[in-house]
SETORVO-654098 format. One record per residue (C-alpha): chain; x, y, z. Coordinates in nm, 2 decimals, padded with zeros to 4 digits. Layout:
<r ch="A" x="X" y="Y" z="Z"/>
...
This chain:
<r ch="A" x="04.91" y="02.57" z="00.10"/>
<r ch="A" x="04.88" y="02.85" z="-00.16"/>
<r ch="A" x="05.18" y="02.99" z="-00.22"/>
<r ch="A" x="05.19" y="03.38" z="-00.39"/>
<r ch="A" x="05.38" y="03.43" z="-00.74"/>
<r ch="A" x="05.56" y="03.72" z="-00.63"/>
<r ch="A" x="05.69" y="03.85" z="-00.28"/>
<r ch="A" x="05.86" y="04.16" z="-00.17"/>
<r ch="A" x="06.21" y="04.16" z="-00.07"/>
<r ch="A" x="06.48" y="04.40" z="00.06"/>
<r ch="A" x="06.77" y="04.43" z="-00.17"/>
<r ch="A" x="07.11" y="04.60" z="-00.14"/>
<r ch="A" x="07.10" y="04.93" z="-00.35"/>
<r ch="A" x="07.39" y="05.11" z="-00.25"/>
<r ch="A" x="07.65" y="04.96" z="-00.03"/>
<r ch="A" x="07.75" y="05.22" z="00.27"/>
<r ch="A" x="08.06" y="05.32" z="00.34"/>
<r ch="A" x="08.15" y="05.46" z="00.65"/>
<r ch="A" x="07.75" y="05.54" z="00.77"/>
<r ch="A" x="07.50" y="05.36" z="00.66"/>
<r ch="A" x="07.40" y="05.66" z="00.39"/>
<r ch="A" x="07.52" y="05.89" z="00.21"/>
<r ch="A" x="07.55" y="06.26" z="00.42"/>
<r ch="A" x="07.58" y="06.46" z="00.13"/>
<r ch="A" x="07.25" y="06.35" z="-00.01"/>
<r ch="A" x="07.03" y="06.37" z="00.34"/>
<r ch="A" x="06.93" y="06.71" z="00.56"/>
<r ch="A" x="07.18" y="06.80" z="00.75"/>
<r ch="A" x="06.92" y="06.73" z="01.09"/>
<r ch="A" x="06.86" y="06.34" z="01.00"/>
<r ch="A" x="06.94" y="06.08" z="01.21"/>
<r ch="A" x="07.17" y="05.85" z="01.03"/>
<r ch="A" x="07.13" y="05.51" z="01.22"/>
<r ch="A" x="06.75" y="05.57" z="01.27"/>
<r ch="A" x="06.58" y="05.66" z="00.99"/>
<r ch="A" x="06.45" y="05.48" z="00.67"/>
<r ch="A" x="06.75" y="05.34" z="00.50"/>
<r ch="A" x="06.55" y="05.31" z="00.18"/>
<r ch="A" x="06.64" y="05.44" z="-00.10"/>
<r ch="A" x="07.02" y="05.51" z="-00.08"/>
<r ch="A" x="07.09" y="05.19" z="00.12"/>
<r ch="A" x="06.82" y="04.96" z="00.06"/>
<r ch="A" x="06.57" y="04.89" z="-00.17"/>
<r ch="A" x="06.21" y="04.72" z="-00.19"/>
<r ch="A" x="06.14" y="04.52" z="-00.48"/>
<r ch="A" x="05.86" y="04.27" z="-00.61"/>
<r ch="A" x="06.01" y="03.98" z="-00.75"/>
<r ch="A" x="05.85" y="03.64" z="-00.87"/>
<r ch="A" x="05.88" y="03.33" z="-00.65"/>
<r ch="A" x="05.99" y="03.02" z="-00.81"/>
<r ch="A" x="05.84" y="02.67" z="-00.80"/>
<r ch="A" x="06.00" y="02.46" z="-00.52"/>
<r ch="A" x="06.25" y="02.14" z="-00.74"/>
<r ch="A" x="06.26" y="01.83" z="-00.54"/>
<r ch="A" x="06.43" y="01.85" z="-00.28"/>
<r ch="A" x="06.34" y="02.18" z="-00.15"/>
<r ch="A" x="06.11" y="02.34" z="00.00"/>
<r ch="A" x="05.92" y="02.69" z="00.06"/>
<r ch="A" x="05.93" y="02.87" z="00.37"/>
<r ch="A" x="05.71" y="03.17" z="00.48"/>
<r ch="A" x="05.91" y="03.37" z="00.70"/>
<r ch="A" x="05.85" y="03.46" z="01.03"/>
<r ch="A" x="06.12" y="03.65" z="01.23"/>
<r ch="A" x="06.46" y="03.80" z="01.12"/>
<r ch="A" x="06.76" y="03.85" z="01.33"/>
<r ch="A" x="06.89" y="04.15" z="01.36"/>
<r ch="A" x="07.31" y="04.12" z="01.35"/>
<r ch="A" x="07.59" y="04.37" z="01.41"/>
<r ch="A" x="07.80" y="04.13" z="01.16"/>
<r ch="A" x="07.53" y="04.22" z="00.90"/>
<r ch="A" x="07.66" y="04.56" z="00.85"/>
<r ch="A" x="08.03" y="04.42" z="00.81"/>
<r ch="A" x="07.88" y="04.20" z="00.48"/>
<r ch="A" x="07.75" y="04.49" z="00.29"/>
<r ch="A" x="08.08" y="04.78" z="00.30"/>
<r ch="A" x="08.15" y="04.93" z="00.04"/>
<r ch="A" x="08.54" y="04.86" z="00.07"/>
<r ch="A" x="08.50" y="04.46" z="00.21"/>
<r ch="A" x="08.76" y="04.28" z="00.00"/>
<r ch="A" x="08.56" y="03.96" z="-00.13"/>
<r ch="A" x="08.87" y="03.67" z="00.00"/>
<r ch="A" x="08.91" y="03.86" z="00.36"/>
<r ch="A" x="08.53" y="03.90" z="00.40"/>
<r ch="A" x="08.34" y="03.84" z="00.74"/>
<r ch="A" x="08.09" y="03.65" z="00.60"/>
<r ch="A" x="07.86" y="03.63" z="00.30"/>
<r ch="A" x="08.00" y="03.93" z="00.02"/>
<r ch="A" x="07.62" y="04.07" z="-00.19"/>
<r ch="A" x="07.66" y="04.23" z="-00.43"/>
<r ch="A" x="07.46" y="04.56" z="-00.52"/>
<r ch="A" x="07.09" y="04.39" z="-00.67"/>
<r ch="A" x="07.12" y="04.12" z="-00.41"/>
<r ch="A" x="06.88" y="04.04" z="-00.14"/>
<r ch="A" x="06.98" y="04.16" z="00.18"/>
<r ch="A" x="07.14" y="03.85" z="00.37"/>
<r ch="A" x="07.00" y="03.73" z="00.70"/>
<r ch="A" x="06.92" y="03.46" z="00.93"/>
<r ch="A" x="06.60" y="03.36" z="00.97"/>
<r ch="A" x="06.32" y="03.18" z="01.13"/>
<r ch="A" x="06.03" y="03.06" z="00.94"/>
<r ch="A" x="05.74" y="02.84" z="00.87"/>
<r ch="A" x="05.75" y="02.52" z="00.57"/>
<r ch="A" x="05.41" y="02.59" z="00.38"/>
<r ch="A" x="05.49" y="02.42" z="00.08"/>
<r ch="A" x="05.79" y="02.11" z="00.03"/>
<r ch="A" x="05.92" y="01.88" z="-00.24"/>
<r ch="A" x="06.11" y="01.72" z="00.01"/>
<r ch="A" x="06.05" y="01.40" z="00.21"/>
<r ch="A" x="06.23" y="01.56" z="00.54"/>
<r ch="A" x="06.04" y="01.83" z="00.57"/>
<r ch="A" x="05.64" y="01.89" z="00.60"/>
<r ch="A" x="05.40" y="02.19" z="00.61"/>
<r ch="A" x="05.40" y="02.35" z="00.95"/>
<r ch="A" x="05.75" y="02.27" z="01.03"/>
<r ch="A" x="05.91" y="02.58" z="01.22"/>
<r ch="A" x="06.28" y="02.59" z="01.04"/>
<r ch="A" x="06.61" y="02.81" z="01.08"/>
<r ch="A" x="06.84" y="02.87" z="00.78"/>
<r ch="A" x="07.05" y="03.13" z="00.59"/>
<r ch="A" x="06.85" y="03.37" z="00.38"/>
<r ch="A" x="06.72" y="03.68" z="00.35"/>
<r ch="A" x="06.53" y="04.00" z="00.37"/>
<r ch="A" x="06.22" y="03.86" z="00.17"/>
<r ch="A" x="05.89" y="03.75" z="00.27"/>
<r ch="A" x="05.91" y="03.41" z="00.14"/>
<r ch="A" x="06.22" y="03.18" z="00.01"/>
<r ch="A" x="06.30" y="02.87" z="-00.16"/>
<r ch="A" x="06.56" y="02.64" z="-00.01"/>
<r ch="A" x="06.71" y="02.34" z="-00.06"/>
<r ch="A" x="06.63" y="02.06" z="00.20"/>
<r ch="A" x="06.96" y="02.03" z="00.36"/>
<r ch="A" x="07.02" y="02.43" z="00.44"/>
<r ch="A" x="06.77" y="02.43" z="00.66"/>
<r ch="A" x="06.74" y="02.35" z="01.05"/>
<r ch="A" x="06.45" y="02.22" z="01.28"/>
<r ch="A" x="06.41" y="02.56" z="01.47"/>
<r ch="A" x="06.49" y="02.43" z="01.88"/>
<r ch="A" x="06.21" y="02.52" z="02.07"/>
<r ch="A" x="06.16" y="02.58" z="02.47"/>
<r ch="A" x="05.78" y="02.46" z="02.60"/>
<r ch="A" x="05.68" y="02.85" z="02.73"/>
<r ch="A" x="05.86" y="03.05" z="02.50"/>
<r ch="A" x="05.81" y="03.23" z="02.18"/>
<r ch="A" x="05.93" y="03.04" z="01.82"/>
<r ch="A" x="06.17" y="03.33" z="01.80"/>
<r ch="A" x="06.37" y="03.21" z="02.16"/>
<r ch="A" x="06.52" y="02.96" z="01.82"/>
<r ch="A" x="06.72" y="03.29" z="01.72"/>
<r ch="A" x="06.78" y="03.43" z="02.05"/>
<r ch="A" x="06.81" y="03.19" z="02.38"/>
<r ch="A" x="06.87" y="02.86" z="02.15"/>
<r ch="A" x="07.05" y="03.05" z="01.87"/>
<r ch="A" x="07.35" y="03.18" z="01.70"/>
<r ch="A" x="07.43" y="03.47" z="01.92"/>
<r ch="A" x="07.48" y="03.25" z="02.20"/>
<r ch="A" x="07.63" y="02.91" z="02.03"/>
<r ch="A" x="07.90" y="03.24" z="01.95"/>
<r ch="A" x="07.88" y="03.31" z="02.37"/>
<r ch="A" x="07.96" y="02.95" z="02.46"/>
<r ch="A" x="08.19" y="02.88" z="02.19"/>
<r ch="A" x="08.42" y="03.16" z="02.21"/>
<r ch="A" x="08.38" y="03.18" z="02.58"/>
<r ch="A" x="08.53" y="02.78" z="02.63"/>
<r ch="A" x="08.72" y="02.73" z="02.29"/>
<r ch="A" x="08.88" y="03.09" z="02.22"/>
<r ch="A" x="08.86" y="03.23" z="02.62"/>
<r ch="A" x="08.91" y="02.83" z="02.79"/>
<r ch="A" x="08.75" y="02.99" z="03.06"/>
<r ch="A" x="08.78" y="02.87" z="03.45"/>
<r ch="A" x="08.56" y="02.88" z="03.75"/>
<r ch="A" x="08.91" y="03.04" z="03.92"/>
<r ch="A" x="08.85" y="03.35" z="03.63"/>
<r ch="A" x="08.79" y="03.71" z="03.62"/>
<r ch="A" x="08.59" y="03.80" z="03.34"/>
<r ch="A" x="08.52" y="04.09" z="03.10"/>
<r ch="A" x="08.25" y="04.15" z="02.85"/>
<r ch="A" x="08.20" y="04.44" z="02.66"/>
<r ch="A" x="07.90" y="04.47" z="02.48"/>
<r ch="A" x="07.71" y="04.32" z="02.74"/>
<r ch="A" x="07.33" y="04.40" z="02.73"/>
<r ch="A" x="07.32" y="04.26" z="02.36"/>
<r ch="A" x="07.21" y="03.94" z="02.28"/>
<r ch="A" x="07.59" y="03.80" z="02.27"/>
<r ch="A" x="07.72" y="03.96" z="02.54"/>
<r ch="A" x="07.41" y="03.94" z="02.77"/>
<r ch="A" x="07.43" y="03.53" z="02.69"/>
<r ch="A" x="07.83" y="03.52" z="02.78"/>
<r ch="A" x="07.77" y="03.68" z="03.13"/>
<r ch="A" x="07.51" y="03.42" z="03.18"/>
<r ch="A" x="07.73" y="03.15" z="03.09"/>
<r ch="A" x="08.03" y="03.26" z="03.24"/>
<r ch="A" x="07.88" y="03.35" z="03.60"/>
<r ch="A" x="07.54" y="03.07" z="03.60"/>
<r ch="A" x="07.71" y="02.83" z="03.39"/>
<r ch="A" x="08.10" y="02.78" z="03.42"/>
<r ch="A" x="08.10" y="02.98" z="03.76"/>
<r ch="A" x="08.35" y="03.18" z="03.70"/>
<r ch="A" x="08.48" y="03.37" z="04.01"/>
<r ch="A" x="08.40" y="03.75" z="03.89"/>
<r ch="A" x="08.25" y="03.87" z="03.59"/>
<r ch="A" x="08.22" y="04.22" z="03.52"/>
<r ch="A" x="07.98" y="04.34" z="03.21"/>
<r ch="A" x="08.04" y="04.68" z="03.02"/>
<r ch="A" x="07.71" y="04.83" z="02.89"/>
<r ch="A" x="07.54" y="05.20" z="02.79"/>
<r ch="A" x="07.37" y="05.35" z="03.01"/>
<r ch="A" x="07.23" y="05.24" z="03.44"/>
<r ch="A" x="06.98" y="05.04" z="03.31"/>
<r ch="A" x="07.12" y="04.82" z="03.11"/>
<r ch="A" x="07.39" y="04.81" z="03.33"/>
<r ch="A" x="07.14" y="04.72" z="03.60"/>
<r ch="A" x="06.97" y="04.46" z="03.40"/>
<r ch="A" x="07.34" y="04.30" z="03.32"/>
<r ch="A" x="07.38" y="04.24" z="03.68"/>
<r ch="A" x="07.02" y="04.11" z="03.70"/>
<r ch="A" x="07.18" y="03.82" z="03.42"/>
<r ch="A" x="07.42" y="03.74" z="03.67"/>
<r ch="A" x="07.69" y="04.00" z="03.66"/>
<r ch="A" x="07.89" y="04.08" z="03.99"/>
<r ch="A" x="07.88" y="04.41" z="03.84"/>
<r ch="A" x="07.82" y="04.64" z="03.51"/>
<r ch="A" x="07.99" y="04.94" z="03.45"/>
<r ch="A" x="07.87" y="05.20" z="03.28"/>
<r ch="A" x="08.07" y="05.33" z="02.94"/>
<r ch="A" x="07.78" y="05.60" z="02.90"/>
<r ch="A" x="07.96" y="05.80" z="03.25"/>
<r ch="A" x="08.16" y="06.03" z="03.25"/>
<r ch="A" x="08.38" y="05.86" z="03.51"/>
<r ch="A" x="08.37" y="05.53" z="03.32"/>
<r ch="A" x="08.76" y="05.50" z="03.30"/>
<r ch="A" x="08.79" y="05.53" z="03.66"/>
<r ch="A" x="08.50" y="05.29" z="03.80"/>
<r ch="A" x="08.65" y="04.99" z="03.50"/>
<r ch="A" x="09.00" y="05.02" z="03.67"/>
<r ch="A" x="08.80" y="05.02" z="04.05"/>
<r ch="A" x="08.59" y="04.67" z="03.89"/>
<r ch="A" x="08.87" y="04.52" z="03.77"/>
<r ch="A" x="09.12" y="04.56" z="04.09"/>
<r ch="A" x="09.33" y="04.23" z="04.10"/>
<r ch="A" x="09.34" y="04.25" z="03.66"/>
<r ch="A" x="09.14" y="04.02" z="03.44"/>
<r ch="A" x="09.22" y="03.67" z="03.31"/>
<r ch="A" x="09.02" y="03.64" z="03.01"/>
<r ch="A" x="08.80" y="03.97" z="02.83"/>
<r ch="A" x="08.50" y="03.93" z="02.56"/>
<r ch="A" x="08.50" y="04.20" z="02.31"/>
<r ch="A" x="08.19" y="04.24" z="02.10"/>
<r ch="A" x="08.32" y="04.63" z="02.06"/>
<r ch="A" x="08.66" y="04.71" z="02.04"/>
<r ch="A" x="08.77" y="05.08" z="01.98"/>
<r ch="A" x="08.80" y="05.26" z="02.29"/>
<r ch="A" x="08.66" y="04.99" z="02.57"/>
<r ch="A" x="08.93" y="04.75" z="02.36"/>
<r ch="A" x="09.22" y="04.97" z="02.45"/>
<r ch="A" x="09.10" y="05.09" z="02.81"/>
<r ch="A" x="09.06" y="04.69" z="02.90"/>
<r ch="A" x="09.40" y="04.61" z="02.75"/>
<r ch="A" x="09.58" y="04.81" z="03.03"/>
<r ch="A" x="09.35" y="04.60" z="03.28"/>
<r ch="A" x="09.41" y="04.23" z="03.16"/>
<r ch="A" x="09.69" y="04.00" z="03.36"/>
<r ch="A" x="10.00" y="03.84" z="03.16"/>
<r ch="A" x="09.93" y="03.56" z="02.98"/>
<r ch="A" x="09.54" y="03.65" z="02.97"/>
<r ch="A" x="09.33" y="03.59" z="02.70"/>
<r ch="A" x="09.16" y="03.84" z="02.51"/>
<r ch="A" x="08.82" y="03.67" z="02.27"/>
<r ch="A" x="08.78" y="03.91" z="01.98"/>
<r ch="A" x="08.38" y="03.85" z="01.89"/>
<r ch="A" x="08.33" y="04.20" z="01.74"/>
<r ch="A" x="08.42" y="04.55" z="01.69"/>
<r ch="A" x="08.06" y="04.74" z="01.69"/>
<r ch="A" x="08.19" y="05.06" z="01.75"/>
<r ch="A" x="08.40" y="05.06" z="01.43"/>
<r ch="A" x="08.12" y="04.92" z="01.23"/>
<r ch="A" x="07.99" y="05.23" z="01.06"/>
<r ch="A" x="08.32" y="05.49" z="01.15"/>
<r ch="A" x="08.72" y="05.43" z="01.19"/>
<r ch="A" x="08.72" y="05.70" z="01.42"/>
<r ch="A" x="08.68" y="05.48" z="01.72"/>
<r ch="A" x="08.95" y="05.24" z="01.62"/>
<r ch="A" x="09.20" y="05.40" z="01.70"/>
<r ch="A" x="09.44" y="05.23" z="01.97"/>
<r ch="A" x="09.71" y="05.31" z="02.17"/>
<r ch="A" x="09.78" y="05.06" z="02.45"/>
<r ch="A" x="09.83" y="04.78" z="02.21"/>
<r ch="A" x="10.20" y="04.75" z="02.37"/>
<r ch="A" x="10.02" y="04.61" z="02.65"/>
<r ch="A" x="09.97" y="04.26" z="02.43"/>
<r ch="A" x="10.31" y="04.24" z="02.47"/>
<r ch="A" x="10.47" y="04.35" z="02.73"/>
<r ch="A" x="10.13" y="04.10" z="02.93"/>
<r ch="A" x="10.22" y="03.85" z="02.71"/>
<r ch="A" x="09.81" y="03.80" z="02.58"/>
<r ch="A" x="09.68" y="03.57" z="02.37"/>
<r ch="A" x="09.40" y="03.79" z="02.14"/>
<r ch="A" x="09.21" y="03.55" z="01.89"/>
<r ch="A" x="08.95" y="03.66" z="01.70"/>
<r ch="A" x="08.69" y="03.38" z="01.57"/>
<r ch="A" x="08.35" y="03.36" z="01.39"/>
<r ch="A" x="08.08" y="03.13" z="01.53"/>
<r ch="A" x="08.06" y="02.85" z="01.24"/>
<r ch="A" x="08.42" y="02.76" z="01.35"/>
<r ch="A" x="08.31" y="02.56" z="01.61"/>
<r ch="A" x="08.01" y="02.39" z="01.43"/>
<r ch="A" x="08.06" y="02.05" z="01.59"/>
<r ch="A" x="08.01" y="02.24" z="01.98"/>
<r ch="A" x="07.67" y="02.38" z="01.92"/>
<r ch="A" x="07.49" y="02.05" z="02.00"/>
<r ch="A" x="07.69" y="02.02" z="02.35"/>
<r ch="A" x="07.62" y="02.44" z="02.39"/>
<r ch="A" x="07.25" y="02.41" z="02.31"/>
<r ch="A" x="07.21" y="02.08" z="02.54"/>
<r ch="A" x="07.46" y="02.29" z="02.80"/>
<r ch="A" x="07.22" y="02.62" z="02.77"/>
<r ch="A" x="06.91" y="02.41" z="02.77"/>
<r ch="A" x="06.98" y="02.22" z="03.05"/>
<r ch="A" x="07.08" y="02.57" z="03.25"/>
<r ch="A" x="06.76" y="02.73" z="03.16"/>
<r ch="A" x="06.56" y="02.41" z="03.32"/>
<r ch="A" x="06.71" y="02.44" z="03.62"/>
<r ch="A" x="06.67" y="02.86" z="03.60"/>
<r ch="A" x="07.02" y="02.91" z="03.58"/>
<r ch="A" x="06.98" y="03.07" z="03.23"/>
<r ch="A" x="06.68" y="03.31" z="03.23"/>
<r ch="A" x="06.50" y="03.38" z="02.91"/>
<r ch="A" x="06.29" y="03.68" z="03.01"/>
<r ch="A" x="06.41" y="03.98" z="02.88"/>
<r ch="A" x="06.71" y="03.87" z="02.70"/>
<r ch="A" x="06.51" y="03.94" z="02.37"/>
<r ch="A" x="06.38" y="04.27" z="02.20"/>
<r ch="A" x="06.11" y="04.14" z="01.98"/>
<r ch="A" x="05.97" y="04.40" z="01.76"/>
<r ch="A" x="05.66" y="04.35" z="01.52"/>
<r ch="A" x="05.69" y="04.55" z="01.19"/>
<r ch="A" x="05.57" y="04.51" z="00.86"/>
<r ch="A" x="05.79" y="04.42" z="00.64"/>
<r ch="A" x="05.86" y="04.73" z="00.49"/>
<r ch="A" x="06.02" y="04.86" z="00.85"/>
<r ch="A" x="06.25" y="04.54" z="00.81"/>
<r ch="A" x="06.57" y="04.80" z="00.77"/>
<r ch="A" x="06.47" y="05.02" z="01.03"/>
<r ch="A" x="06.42" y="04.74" z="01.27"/>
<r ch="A" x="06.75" y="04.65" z="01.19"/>
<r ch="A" x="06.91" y="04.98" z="01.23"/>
<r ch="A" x="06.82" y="04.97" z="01.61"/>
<r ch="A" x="07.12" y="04.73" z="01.69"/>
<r ch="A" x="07.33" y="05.06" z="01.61"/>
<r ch="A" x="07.17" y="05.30" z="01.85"/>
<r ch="A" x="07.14" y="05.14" z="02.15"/>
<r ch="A" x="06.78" y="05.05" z="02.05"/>
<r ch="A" x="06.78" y="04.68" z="02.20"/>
<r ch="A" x="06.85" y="04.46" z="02.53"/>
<r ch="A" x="06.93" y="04.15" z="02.44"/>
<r ch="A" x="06.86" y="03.96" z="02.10"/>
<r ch="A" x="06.72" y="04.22" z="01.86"/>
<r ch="A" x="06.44" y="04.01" z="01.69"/>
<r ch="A" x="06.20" y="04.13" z="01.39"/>
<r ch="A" x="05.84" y="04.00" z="01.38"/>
<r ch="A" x="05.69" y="03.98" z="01.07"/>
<r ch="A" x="05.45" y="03.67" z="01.16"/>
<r ch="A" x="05.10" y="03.87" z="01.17"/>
């Protein structure tokens, strides 16, 4: 296949600091998280594509995932040695996973046509070696994209902090925060349709998502969005709570830590309501961790690298018997590529249920 000389591509222009731009230099009436990010945050570029060496291969790409973590690679402060994940620098192409589609390959493991997941980035097209690439997993029914949502990295981080950070029991009670996004609404299908676990109570914005969250599986979702939120999380949590997920930390964090059980377990996925502010990280019931005695570990997916084949097998096999549901646990949005950023910006405004997924395949 024909492959262009030159592609577009999304780099970092200015890295944010606590918002995603720069207030002094916008109206005063703009919506931070939901406008154009270009040109204070991101830029488009044209840039030549290089000829494929052996060994690698060319990939057209297809569908982005949209991350929370993303935001946490490009601050303005993130110290290089303590970093989340990858560091870019300003000039660099925006970093992200990606699903796409082999149309040209110097490589004897990999042919045009093959569907592939890898690292990489913002740009319509990339190089990449043989070996940093993965066979995209596939359900018979579904979308390619289910590789970046049912099959992929959000929920390998569900299962794997769920039974190697949270050792979670049928016997448990069980809290997830965060919990109509793609990793949270994965962990309260596993916990509940997967381990079984006695009670599992989901935290979300807003009736209904909260609705949809106990569609997943949830005994039941409490709303963060009402205005008597405090009172209905100490009413769903009656008896305390052996092991929480917390994909947002701030304020849910320290309202949860005066709910959990001694000797409970507290997974620390992510911290999405600190992500673009430090306002919301403020704490004040972190005595709590000790006078309970909890265990609070914070871990990042690849850790557990040798579990995802025994997750994927685990999820698969739940979604064959319809113990896992696939339908509506993705927003899939088509956008040309030059929307790419304000795709993306959705994950901070409430703007998806599930896997946030951007389709640039047409």
């Amino acid at each position: 296949m024909t492959v262009p000389s030159t592609i577009k591509t999304w780099i970092i222009a200015e890295k944010p600091g606590e918002t995603l731009t720069d207030k002094a230099r916008l109206p005063s009436h703009t919506p931070l998280l939901l406008l154009a990010l270009t040109p204070l945050t991101f830029r488009l570029e044209e840039k030549p594509l290089r000829e494929a060496n052996d060994g690698e291969i060319v990939v057209k790409i297809e569908y982005f995932s949209n991350d929370p973590a993303q935001r946490t690679w490009i601050g303005k402060d993130v110290v290089p040695d303590r970093a989340y994940g990858p560091c870019p620098n300003e000039g660099d192409s925006m970093p992200s996973l990606v699903l796409g589609r082999v149309v040209q390959t110097k490589s004897s493991q990999w042919k045009e046509g093959d569907l592939v997941t890898a690292f990489a980035s913002w740009s319509e097209y990339v190089v990449l070696n043989e070996k940093a690439v993965m066979a995209a997993r596939q359900i018979e029914g579904c979308s390619p994209s289910v590789a970046l949502s049912a099959l992929g990295m959000t929920t390998m981080t569900a299962y794997t902090g769920l039974h190697e950070v949270g050792h979670i029991k049928p016997e448990h009670t069980i809290v997830i925060s965060g919990a109509a996004g793609a990793t949270g609404g994965a962990a309260v299908q596993i916990a509940k349709n997967i381990v079984g676990c006695k009670r599992v109570i989901g935290i979300a914005g807003g009736a209904e998502k909260c609705r949809w969250v106990e569609s997943l599986g949830a005994d039941v979702c409490v709303d963060y969005k009402s205005s008597s939120f405090e009172e209905d999380l100490i009413k769903a949590t009656e008896g305390y709570v052996d092991v929480y997920f917390d994909n947002v930390s701030g304020r849910i964090l320290d309202l949860v830590l005066a709910r959990m059980k001694r000797f409970s377990r507290i997974i620390a996925c992510g911290a999405i309501s600190g992500y673009n502010t430090s306002r919301e990280m403020r704490m004040h019931n972190l005595f709590e961790i000790i006078s309970m005695r909890i265990t609070m570990q914070g871990f990042i997916v690849s850790d557990f690298a040798d579990k995802w084949p025994g997750a994927v097998d685990a999820v698969k096999k739940a979604i064959e018997e319809k113990r896992f549901t696939t339908e509506g646990t993705e927003t899939k949005v088509a956008a040309s590529f030059e929307d790419v950023p304000k795709v993306w910006a959705r994950l901070f405004s409430g703007g998806n249920q599930g896997k946030l997924v951007t389709d640039v395949s047409a």
